[in-house]
C-alpha positions as CSV (number, residue, x, y, z in Angstrom):
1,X,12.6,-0.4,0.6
2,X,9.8,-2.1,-1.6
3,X,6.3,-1.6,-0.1
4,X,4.1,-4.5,-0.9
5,X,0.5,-5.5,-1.0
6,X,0.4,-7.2,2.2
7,X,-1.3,-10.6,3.1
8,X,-3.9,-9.8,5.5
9,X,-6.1,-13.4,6.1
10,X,-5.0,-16.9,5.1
11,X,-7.3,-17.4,1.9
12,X,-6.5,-13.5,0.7
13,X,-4.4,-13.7,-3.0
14,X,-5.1,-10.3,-4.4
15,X,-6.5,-6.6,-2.9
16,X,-7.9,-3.6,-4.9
17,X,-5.7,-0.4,-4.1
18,X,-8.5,2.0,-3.5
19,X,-6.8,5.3,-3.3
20,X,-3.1,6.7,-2.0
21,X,-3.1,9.1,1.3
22,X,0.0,10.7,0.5
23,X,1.3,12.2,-3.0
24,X,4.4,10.5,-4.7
25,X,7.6,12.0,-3.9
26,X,5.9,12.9,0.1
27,X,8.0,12.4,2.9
28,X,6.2,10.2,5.3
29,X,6.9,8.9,8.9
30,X,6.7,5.6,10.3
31,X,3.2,5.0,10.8
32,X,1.5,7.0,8.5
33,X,-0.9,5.8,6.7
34,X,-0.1,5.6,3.3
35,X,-3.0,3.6,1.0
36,X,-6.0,1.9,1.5
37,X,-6.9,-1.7,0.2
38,X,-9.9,-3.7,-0.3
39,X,-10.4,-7.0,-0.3
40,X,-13.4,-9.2,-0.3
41,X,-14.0,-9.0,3.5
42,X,-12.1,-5.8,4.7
43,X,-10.8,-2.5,3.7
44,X,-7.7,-1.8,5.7
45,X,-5.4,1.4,5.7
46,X,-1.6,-0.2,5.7
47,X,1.3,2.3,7.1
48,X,4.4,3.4,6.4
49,X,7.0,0.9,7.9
50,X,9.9,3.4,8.2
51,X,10.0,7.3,7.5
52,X,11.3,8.5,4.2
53,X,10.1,9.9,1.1
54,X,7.7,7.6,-0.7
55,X,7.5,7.1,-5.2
56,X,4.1,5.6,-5.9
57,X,4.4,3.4,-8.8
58,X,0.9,1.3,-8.5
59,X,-2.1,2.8,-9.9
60,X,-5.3,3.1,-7.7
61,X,-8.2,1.7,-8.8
62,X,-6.4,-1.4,-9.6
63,X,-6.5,-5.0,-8.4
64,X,-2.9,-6.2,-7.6
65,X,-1.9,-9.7,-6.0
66,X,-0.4,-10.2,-2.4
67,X,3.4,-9.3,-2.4
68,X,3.3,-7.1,-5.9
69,X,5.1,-3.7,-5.0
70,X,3.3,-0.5,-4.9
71,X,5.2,2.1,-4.1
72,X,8.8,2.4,-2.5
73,X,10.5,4.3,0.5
74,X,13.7,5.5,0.2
């Protein structure tokens, strides 16, 4: 399962993936938080939607657009 930058307000195109909660290769459980965004209004911790173990593959730090993948949940 893909994990994605999720759309948060109706004008919101991009967020700033300020740091990862867990450590790639983890295995998480449905609602843990996993990262943290920022946007221009909010920073907002977004969850884990399922359990599983979780491979990072965005960089924090970085500014990525609405929908790009992050990590993913297998």
């Amino acid at each position: 399962m893909d994990l994605k930058i999720p759309k948060l307000g109706v004008a919101m195109q991009q967020a700033t993936l300020v740091e990862w909660l867990v450590t790639d290769g983890e295995n998480v459980t449905a609602g843990t938080p996993i990262y943290r965004i920022e946007t221009e209004k909010v920073e907002n911790e977004v969850e884990a939607p399922a359990a599983g173990i979780i491979h990072l593959v965005a960089q924090a730090g970085q500014v990525y657009s609405v929908g790009t993948t992050v990590a993913e949940l297998g």
